[in-house]
Every structure is written in structure tokens, then in C-alpha cells.
N, C-alpha and C positions, 0 to 999 in steps of 0.2 A: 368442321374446324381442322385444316391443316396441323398435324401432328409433326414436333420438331424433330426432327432426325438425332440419332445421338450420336457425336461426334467421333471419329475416328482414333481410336490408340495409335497412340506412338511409337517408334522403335524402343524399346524394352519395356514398354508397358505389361501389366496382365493382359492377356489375348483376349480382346473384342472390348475392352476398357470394363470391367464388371461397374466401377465407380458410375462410371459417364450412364451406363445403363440403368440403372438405380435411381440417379437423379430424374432421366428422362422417365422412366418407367413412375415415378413418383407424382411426376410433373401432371403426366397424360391423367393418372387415376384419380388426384384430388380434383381436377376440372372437370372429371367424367362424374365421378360420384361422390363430391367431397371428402373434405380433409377425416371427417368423424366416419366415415362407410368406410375408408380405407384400410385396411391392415397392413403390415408389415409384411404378411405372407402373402397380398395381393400384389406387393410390391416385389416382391421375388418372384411372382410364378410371369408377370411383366414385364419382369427384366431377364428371366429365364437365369435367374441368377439364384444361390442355395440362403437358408438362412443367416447360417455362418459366415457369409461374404458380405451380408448386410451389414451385422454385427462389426464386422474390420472394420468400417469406414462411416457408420454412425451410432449414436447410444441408442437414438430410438425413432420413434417416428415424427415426435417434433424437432430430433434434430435434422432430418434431412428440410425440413420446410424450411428450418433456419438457414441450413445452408443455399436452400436455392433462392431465398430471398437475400442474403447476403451478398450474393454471387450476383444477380441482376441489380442489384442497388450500386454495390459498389460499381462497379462497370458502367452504372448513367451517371452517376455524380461526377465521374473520372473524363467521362466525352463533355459532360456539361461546363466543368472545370476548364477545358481546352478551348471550349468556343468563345469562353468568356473573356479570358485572358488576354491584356491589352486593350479590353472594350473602353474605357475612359478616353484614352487619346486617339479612338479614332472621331470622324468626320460625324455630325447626325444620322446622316442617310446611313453612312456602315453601322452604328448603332445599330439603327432596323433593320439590317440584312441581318445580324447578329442575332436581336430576339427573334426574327422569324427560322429562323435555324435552330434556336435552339427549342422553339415551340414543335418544328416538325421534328427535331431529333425524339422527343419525347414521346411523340406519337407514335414515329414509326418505332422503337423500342418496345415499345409495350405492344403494337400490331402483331410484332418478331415473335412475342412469346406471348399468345392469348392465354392459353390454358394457366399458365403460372399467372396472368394479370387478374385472370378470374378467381383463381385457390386465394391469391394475397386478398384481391376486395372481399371475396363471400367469405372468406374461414380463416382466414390468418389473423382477425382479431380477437383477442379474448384465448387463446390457445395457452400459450405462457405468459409471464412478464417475460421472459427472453424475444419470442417473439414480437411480442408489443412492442418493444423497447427496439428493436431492428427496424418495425415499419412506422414505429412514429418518430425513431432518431432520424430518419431517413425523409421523412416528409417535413418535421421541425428543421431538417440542415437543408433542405431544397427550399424553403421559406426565407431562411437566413441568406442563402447564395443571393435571390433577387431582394431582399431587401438590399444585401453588401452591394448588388446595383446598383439600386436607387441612390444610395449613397455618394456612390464611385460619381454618378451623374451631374449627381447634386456639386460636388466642387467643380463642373466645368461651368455653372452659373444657368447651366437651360432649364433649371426647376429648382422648386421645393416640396417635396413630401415631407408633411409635418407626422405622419405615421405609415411609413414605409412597414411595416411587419402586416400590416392592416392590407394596403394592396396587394402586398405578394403573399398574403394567405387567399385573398380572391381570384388570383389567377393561377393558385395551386387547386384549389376547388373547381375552380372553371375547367382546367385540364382533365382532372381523376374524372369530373363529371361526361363530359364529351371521351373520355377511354372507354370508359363504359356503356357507354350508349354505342360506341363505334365496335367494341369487341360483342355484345349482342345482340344487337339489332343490325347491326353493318351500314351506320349513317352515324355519322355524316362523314366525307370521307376526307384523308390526312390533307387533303388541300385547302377544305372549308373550315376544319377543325384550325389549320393555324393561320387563317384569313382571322375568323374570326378570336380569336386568342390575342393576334395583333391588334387586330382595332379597340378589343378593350383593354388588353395595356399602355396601347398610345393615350386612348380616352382618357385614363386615369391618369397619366401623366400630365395631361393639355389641361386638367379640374384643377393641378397644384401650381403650373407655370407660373410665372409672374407672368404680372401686365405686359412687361412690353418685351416680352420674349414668344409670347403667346400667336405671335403672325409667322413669327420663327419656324414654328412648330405644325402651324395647319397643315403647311405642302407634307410633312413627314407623313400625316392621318391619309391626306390622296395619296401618298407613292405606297401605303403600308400595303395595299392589297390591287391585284390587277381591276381595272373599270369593270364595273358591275358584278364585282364581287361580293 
């Protein structure tokens, strides 16, 4: 597994970022031998960094998992936010280039940083209520976003979803499920993953159409993915 490099200090930083080192160093050793084998001082001798520099910059060692899930959450909510913005008044067809974008943005995000996608699925639940409450605020407001979709969609008249929170929790599942299947097993890969992610969003949307919107909508299900996909 590709190990993330830890990013460069800045002019007047601390020399070689101790922070930045710490994070990484954290990241690599919950995915290597979980969150519970880890110590504190496995994380220093990793980041070649002292105790006491730990201590500066967190209380302990579920706050460093805090903050690196804080850090990747916030930062895909923020790309997810951008994609979406303005989706109501474009065209159908732009629609679908929309969720398909935004289906590969989330894959390839979590590809970016395996080891942290694996520390949050295997061990980041049940750790605190602080951490609970970060990755299930975080999955509860990415449920909300595509419901606030469905919605958005709903007053231009090309559907109805009479339980929009109901679909967009099946294609928050559908996703985490295929992340993980793709972070260890290494299939199915980010193009199949959001082939199929499209076709069952389309699907569920084409199950709530109305009647005669519904011929509207077919050519969208053929253009959602290239032939013979």
C-alpha cells in the first residue's frame, strides 16, 4: 500500500513540519496495526519526533485520529459542496456529468488516502463519542447533501421522491461498500465503481418519475455510462 508522503513545511514553520509528521506517522501505523496496538510512543519513534512534541499539538491519541478524520471529512464535504452548486438549473444531461463526478471525486479521495480510509472503517468506531459523532456527523450530512438533491431536482418537475433520505442512504452504503472492497481487494476499479454508482442512482430515480416524464429520462440511464459498461 502506497504510503502518503508527509507534506512539506513552510517558510517559518518548525524544520521538517513535526505536526505534519505525526499526522502521517499516525495515519501509516493505525492501518498497519490498528488504532488499539498503536501507542503514542510508536508514533514518535515514526515520526522521529520526541514525546513532548506530541503533547504540543495533541491531548492524546484519540485526538490525533480526530483530527485526521476531521481533516479528510471536512476537505470532501468542501470539493462535494463545489460540484454540486448550481446543479438545479443545469440541463439533465449536465446533471449526470455532475453525479458522475461527484461519485468519482469520492472514490478517488478515499484511493488518495487508503490507510486513513481503512483506520476510520476498521477502528474509528466505538473509540469516543467525539469520534463517533465526527464520522457519523459526517456520513448523516453527506446523506442530507444528496437527499438536498433530490429535492433541488424535484422542483424542476423531472421526478418525485417520496423518501429521498431512504435513497441517498443506499448510495452512501453502496459507496463505503465498493471503498472498501476497492481499498482491499483492489477491484473494482474507480471507473467501474462509478459506472455502477450511476446506474443505480439514475435507477432509483427513473422507480419515482412520473409517468410521462419517464421516456424523458431513459436516454439519461444509456448516456449514464459508456456501451458495455
Amino acid at each position: 500500500m502506497t504510503r502518503r508522503a508527509p507534506r512539506a513545511a513552510a517558510p517559518g514553520q518548525e524544520p521538517l513540519g513535526s505536526r505534519e509528521r505525526l499526522l502521517h506517522a499516525a495515519e501509516t501505523l493505525f492501518s498497519r496495526q490498528g488504532f488499539h496496538h498503536t501507542q503514542i510512543l510508536d508514533i514518535t519513534r515514526e515520526a522521529s519526533a520526541g514525546v513532548g512534541t506530541f503533547y504540543r499539538y495533541f491531548k492524546d491519541k484519540d485526538d490525533i485520529l480526530y483530527v485526521l478524520l476531521e481533516e479528510i471529512f471536512t476537505h470532501f464535504r468542501g470539493r462535494m459542496a463545489d460540484l454540486r452548486r448550481g446543479l438545479e438549473q443545469l440541463p439533465p444531461i449536465e446533471q449526470v456529468a455532475v453525479l458522475r463526478q461527484t461519485f468519482r471525486m469520492a472514490f478517488e479521495a478515499h484511493m488518495a488516502r487508503p490507510e486513513l480510509t481503512l483506520t476510520w472503517f476498521r477502528h474509528g468506531y466505538g473509540v469516543n463519542e467525539r469520534i463517533d459523532g465526527v464520522i457519523w456527523g459526517f456520513i448523516t450530512d453527506i446523506v442530507r447533501d444528496f437527499a438536498s438533491d433530490f429535492e433541488r431536482l424535484e422542483r424542476t418537475g423531472l421526478l418525485t421522491v417520496p423518501d429521498k433520505p431512504a435513497l441517498a442512504m443506499g448510495l452512501v452504503g453502496l459507496t463505503h461498500y465498493l471503498v472498501h472492497r476497492m481499498v482491499v481487494e483492489g477491484t473494482p476499479t474507480i471507473d467501474e465503481a462509478v459506472n455502477l454508482c450511476t446506474r443505480f442512482a439514475l435507477g432509483g430515480l427513473l422507480a419515482f418519475a412520473p409517468d410521462d416524464r419517464v421516456s424523458d429520462l431513459l436516454p439519461l440511464l444509456r448516456l449514464a455510462t459508456p456501451s458495455g459498461a
